[in-house]
PLY file of the C-alpha trace (Angstrom):
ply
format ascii 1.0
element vertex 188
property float x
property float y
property float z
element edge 187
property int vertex1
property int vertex2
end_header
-32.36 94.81 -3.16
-32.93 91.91 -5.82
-30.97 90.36 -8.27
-33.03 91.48 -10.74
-32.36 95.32 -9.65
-28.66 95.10 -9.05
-25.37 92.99 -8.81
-24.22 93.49 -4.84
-21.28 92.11 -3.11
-21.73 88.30 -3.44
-22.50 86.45 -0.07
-21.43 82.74 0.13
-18.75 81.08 -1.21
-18.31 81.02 -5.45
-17.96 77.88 -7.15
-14.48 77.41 -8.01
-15.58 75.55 -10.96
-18.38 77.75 -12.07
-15.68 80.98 -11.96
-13.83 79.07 -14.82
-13.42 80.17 -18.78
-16.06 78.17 -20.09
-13.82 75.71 -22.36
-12.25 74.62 -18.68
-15.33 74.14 -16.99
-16.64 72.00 -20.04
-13.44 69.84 -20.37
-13.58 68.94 -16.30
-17.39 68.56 -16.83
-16.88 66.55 -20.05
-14.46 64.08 -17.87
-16.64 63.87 -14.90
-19.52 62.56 -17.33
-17.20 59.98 -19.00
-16.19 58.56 -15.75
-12.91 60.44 -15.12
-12.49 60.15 -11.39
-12.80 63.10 -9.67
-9.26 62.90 -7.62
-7.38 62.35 -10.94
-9.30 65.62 -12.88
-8.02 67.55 -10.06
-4.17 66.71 -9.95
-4.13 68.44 -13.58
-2.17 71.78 -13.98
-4.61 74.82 -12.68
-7.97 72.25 -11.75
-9.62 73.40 -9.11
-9.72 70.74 -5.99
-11.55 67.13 -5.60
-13.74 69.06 -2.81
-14.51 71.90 -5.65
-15.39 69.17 -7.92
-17.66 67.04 -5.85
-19.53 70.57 -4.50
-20.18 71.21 -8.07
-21.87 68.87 -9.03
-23.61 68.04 -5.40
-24.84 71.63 -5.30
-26.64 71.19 -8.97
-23.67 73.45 -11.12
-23.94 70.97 -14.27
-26.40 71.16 -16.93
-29.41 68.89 -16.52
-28.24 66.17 -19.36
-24.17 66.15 -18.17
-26.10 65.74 -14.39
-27.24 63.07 -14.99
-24.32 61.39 -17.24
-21.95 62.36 -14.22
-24.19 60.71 -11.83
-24.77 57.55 -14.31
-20.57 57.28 -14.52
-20.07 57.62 -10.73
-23.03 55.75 -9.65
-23.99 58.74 -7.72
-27.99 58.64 -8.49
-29.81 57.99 -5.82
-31.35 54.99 -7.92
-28.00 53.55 -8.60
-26.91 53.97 -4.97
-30.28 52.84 -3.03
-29.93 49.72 -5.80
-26.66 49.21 -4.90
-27.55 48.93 -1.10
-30.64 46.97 -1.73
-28.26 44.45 -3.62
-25.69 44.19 -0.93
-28.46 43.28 1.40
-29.75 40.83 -1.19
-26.33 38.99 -1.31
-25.65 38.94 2.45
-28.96 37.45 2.80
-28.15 35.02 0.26
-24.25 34.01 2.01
-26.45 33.94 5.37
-28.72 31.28 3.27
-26.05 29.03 2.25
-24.27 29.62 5.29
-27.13 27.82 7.41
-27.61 25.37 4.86
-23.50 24.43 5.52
-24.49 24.49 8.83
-21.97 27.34 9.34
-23.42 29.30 12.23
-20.82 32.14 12.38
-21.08 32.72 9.08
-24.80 33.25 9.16
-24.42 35.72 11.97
-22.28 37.87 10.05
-24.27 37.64 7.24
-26.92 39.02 9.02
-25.59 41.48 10.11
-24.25 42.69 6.91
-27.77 42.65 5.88
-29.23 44.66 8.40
-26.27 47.27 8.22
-27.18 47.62 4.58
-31.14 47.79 5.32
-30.82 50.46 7.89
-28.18 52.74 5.58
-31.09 52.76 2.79
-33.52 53.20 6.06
-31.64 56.39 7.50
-31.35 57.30 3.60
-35.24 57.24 3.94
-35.46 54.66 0.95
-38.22 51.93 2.30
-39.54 51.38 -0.96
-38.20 51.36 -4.42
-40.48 54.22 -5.18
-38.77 56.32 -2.54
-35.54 56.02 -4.51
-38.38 57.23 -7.81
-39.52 60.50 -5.92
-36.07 61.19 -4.74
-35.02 61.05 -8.18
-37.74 63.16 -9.37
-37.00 66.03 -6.82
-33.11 66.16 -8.18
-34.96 66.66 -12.04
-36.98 69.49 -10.40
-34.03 71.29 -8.91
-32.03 70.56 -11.86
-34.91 72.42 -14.07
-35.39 75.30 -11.29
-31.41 75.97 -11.23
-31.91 76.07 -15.17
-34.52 78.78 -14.89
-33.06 80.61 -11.73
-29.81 81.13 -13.90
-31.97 82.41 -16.94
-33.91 84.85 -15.21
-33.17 86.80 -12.35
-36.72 87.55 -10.92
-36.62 83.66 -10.20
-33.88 83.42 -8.51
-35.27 86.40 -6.03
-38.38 84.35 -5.58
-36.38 81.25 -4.88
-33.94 83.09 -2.44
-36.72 84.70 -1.06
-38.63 81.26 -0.10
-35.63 79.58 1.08
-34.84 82.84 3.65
-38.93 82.45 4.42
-37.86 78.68 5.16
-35.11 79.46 7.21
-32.73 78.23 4.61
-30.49 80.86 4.85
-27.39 79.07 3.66
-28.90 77.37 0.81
-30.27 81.24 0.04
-26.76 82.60 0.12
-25.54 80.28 -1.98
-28.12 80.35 -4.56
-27.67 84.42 -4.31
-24.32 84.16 -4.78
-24.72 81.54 -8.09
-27.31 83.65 -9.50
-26.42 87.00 -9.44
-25.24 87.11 -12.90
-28.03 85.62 -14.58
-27.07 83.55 -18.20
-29.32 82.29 -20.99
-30.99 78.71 -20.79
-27.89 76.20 -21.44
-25.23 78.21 -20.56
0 1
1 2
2 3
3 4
4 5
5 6
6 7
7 8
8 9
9 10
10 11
11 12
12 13
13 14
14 15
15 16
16 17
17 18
18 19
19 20
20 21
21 22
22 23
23 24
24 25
25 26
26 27
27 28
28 29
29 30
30 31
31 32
32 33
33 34
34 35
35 36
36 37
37 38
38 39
39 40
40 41
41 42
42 43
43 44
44 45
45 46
46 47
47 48
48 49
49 50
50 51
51 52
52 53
53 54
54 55
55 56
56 57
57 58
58 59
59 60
60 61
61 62
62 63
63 64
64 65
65 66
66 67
67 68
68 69
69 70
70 71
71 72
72 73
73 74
74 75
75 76
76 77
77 78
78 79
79 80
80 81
81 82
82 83
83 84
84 85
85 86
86 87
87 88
88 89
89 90
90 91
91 92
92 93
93 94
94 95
95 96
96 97
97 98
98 99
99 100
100 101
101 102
102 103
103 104
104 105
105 106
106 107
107 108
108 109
109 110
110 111
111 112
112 113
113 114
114 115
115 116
116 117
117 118
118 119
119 120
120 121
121 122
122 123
123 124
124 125
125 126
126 127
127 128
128 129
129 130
130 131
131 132
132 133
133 134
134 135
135 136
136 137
137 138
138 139
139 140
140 141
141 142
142 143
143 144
144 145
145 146
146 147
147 148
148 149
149 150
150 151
151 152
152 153
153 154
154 155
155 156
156 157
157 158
158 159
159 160
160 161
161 162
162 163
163 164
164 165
165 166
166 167
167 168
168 169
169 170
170 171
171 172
172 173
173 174
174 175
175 176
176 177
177 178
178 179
179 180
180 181
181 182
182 183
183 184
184 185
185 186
186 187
């Protein structure tokens, strides 16, 4: 059975703020994208929680252009985020610097190891280069634009649940099952 043939029984869990009326789920999304924090969207009357929120727009719910407005505001892009590292680094380097210049050793030490705390989180983020942090980037565009289509037309999202099963992603299948089997028009 597809989801082109049929609606089953949903599998997964439903985004709590996909299953609101749409002038709900555009006023939190509207917020998120102007900077609104996501703790203080969800202590208003009937808003679903800070955990909803964040899974929203971690699991690619938002439309491509309030993505990426959401993840400007928060500083949630992984450009923004491996920058932010790479510029911690680059001022604990800097402290360590002046620190041996002062001839403050202890100082120096810690600023060391600041630096190579921050190196190793964009390291175990698998950003090396600042063109990691590019093709990173570039893969959230392309499931952005594939979540666009999936929702659009059903006999996508079967071939994308499909693959991910094949993969042995049979979580990420569930959901996307579950968030697709009503498909909607392009934008919606």
């Amino acid at each position: 059975m597809t989801i082109a043939q049929t609606t089953p029984a949903r599998r997964g869990r439903r985004c709590d703020v996909c299953a609101l009326p749409a002038e709900t789920r555009t006023k939190l999304e509207t917020q998120l994208a102007e900077g609104m924090s996501f703790s203080r969207i969800s202590r208003a009357h009937g808003a679903p929680s800070r955990d909803s929120l964040r899974r929203h727009v971690t699991s690619g719910h938002l439309a491509p252009d309030i993505a990426d407005a959401v993840a400007r505001a928060h500083g949630l892009d992984v450009v923004a985020v491996s920058g932010r590292i790479a510029e911690a680094a680059q001022r604990a380097r800097e402290a360590g610097l002046l620190a041996l210049e002062d001839g403050d050793a202890a100082l120096a030490l810690r600023a060391i190891d600041v630096e190579t705390r921050t190196l190793a989180a964009l390291a175990a983020a698998g950003v090396e280069r600042e063109a990691d942090a590019i093709v990173a980037a570039s893969a959230m565009d392309l499931a952005r634009a594939l979540y666009t289509v999936a929702r659009a037309d059903a006999h996508v999202a079967d071939a994308l649940t499909a693959e991910l099963d094949r993969r042995g992603l049979r979580d990420l299948a569930d959901d996307v099952f579950s968030q697709f089997s009503e498909p909607k028009g392009i934008g919606s």
